[in-house]
Steps between C-alpha positions, in 0.01 A plus 500: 500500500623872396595709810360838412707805555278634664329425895173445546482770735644733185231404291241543692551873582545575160226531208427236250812262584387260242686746302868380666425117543558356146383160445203595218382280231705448220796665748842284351726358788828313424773388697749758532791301513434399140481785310788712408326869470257665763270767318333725729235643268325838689212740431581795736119559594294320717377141467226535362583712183813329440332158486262662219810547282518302177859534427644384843243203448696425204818519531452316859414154248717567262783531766337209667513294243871474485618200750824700598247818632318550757265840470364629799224785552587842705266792529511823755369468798253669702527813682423341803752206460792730337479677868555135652743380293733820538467478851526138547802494207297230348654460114278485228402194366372287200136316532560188380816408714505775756840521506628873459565635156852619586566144460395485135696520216280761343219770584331558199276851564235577214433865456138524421465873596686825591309492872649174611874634478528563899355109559761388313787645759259336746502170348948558491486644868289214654667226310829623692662572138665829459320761284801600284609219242870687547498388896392124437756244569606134327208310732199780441281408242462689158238694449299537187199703422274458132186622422332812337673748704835341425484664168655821654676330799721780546299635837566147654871399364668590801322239710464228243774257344359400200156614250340271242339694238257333352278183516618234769438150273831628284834476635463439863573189454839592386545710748433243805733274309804752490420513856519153525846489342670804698354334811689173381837671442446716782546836315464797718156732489654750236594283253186305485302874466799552194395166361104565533532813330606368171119343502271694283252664706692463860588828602798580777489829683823470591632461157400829355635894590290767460607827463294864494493854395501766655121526458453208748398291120732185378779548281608154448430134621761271449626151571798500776655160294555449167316161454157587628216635236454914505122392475263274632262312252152408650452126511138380303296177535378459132374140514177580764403155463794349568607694806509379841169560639341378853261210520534491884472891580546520929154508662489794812401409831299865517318713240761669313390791200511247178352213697423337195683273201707726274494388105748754332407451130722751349748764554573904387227675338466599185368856522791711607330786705774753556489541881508064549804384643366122436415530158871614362726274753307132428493572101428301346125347574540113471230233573429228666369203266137397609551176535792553728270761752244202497694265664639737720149616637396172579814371651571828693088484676518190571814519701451816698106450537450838413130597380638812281716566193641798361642568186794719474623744273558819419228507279307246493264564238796501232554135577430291171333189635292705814169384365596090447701579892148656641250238338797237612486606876112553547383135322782322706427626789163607526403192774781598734418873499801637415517866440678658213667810556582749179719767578628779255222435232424806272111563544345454136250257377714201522638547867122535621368213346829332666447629820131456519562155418706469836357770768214565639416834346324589821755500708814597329594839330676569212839653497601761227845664432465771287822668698397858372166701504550661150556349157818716436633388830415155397704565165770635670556175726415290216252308690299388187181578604231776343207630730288286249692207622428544865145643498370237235666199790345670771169487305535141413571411869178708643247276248728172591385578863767691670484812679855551695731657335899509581713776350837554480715808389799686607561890556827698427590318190729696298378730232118498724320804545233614767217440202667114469436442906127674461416191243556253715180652688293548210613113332325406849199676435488426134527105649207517761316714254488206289368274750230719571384541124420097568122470590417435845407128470848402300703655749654318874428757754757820525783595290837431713783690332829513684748702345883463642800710420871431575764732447744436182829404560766498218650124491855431356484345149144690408483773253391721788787412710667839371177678650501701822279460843295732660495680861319288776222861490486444131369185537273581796385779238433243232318241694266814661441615123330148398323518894357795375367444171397171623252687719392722218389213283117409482536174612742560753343276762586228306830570511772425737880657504812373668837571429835394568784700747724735349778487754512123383497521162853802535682247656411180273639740179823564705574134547381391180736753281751544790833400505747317761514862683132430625640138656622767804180678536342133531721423721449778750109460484537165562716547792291804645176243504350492152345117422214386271492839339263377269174473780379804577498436878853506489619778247659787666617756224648721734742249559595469157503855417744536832709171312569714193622813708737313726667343219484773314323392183267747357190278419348729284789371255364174442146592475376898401820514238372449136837296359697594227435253161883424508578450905615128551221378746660266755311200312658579149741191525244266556346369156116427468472466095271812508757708409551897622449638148217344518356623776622848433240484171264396737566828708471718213174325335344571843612860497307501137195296674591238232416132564669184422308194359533185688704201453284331316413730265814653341871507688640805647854404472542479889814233454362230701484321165839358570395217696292338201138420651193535670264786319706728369507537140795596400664224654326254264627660222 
């Protein structure tokens, strides 16, 4: 029997310790004495979110799969046990073995999102390992971090040894194996870092000088040895089908946010909106065969006894095979009541007749994300959507039964005006206004429109990422705006507004385009309190504001300042395929409000063509 790192008499004074036991369904176990590598695999966030992510669910089987590695699952924890476990010096440890991860081989950290940046110094602090890669020794374990937000790593190098850009199923195979070999031969820590960073896609901090201008910008990047790439080349699954995917996904113990089988039937999306982070870094789209996310539903309910499943993509409605998938899932398993869950559809005739197939149009609501209240906003973000588009959906949904209504848009987008944020109110109106027109006996009781705004933030490796933020007021100013004209409208009862913070959304644009200056002002934040930044009962922006001043950053550097087209961002040597020139078209045809067709209907020379497949056009040429 596993003796748990914790006592009892810990876990019951803290919340939810089902979150800290291990032992779940599906949860792999091996005999450490027999494997040769020890993979701590963390999600720095709580339990329950991390256990909702797709890609650590992944990689875990893949890396489990492999007879000489034993994978392990870490995630932050608690405030109320982090207090214990500082005060008690308790190390942080994996679930499945409970042994503590400074003990591994690797921590592997995925970067999902800017706000989780301070959790990841907590998951380094607690697991005794120190936070700077430079002050780790021969028998500390390396740490690597992947994910979206490791496509500008630059705010993070300091504390991490290694980055894999790109898509896990590639080369980490060959990485573990180098390990393997250095292990063998008993190579010191730096030479297995010089070794890994001759694999495309692995990235070494360490490896690379960077040196600035007077102006605070870069003025070069550079490899400190000869024998090491000056760029990093993303690393793409093509072959969907064929890729490792998980028939025996880990079952919770507690509800966790995606409680629910995850199908992922395709990836990247083929509609390049120009503020989409997403869409540009996992060009191309490729597909999953049907016949290949058949047998994966079936196997993958049966053993986790889950009663939903939830197809993921970007955009799911651009997935060839959805209808065969939908009418697949619902005759299969109508007599065990599974539910089918269809994220990211476009609402037109299609998607309803999908959905209505698989919800009960009483219950749910439909979610649109027209991003932009006005048409020449919607031009200018190249979301590929008229007023037409989104009015004639809306009217389909109302007669298919539906009355709740979900929209989506965001406020200080570049180029947007004050007439821009006043559409979003009146697209509202112009929504409800069509459910009323719908006689009385036709309609299901009261309109519910909810319309939600976040704040834009410029993402590295966009065509906006040369765009500048606003003031936290501004934003305050544009939310209160669409309040106001909200309460103007005729059917404004109907209606509901919220919006997103401002003071949030300043520092999420200085960490995504920062560089490894900001690793100090995460740092001092860190060490002055801040944690889970990313729930609202814990964000204290006074704290970061007071970060920036002690180190002596101006923040308004990273975010208000519009960038020059020809700075070199501190993501410029990393290689997506989506090349810069690209992207600086893109900038300009949103400056002229001119849109790009999508990937299916005529290429826009974006480069990803060089990796021959999926649905781009060009590439098939």
């Amino acid at each position: 029997m596993r003796k748990l790192a914790l006592s009892d008499e810990i876990l019951l004074s803290v919340e939810k310790p089902a979150r800290y036991i291990g032992g779940e369904i599906n949860a792999v176990v091996k005999d450490k004495k027999n494997v040769d590598i020890r993979f701590a695999m963390c999600f720095p966030d709580v339990y329950e979110i991390g256990m909702s992510h797709l890609g650590i669910q992944i990689l875990y089987d893949m890396f489990n799969k492999r007879d000489d590695v034993w994978c392990e699952r870490v995630y932050s924890p608690w405030v109320d046990l982090d207090r214990i476990m500082r005060k008690e010096q308790i190390p942080l440890f994996a679930l499945e073995s409970q042994d503590p991860i400074r003990d591994f081989d690797f921590v592997g950290i995925t970067l999902q999102y800017e706000m989780c940046y301070t959790n990841v110094l907590q998951i380094l602090d607690l697991g005794q390992i120190p936070l700077m890669s430079k002050d780790r020794g021969e028998n500390d374990p390396f740490v690597i971090g992947g994910g979206p937000c490791a496509y500008n790593p630059e705010p993070l190098a300091p504390f991490f040894d290694l980055f894999y850009i790109g898509e896990g199923e590639t080369v980490y195979d060959s990485l573990l194996n180098l390990y393997k070999d250095c292990k063998r031969e008993h190579l010191p820590r730096r030479e297995f870092l010089h070794q890994a960073a001759k694999i495309p896609g692995i990235y070494v901090p360490s490896l690379y000088k960077v040196t600035y201008k007077e102006d605070g910008t870069i003025q070069s990047f550079l490899p400190i040895e000869p024998d090491i790439p000056t760029a990093i080349e993303k690393q793409v699954v093509m072959d969907m089908t064929a890729s490792s995917y998980p028939e025996k996904p880990v079952v919770p113990f507690i509800k966790v946010t995606q409680d629910r089988v995850v199908l992922e039937i395709q990836r990247g999306c083929i509609r390049g909106c120009r503020f989409c982070q997403a869409g540009m870094i996992y060009r191309p789209t490729r597909e999953r065969s049907l016949q290949c996310l058949k047998e994966y539903a079936a196997k993958m309910l049966k053993n986790t006894g889950h009663e939903e499943i939830s197809l993921s993509s970007l955009s799911s409605s651009d997935y060839s095979e959805l209808k065969g998938l939908v009418t697949y899932l619902i005759e299969e398993f109508r007599s065990q009541n599974i539910n089918i869950s269809l994220p990211s559809l476009r609402i037109d005739a299609f998607s309803l007749d999908v959905m209505s197939k698989v919800q009960d149009v009483r219950k749910s609501s439909l979610t649109f994300a027209p991003e932009a209240g006005s048409q020449r906003m919607r031009d200018v973000i190249n979301k590929g959507l008229t007023e037409d588009d989104i009015l004639q959906g809306a009217e389909e949904a109302f007669h298919g039964g539906w009355n709740k209504v979900k929209l989506y848009f965001m406020l200080g987008l570049p180029l947007e005006t004050e007439e821009d944020r006043k559409a979003i109110a009146h697209l509202a109106d112009a929504i409800a206004r069509n459910y009323y027109e719908i006689s009385k006996e036709e309609r299901n009781g009261k309109c519910q429109i909810t319309v939600s705004t976040s704040f834009f933030v410029p993402k590295p490796f966009t065509p906006f990422q040369w765009a500048g933020m606003h003031p936290v007021e501004d934003y305050l100013g544009f939310a209160k705006t669409v309040n106001h004209e909200i309460k103007e409208m005729l059917n404004h009862k109907s209606i509901r507004y919220n919006w997103h913070q401002a003071d949030v959304t300043l520092l999420e644009g200085a960490f995504a385009r920062g560089d490894r200056k900001i690793a100090k002002v995460i740092l001092d934040a860190y060490r002055n309190g801040a944690l889970y930044d990313a729930w609202t009962e814990f964000w204290d922006y006074d704290r970061w504001l007071a970060a920036f001043e002690h180190v002596g950053i101006p923040m308004d550097f990273y975010t208000i300042r519009e960038r020059d087209e020809d700075e070199i961002f501190p993501w410029d040597f990393i290689h997506i395929g989506v090349t810069k020139e690209f992207l600086k078209k893109e900038w300009k045809k949103a400056h002229d409000e001119e849109i790009t067709p999508n990937c299916r209907q005529k290429c826009s020379g974006c480069g990803v063509s060089r990796y021959k497949g999926g649905v781009c056009i060009e590439s098939k040429g």
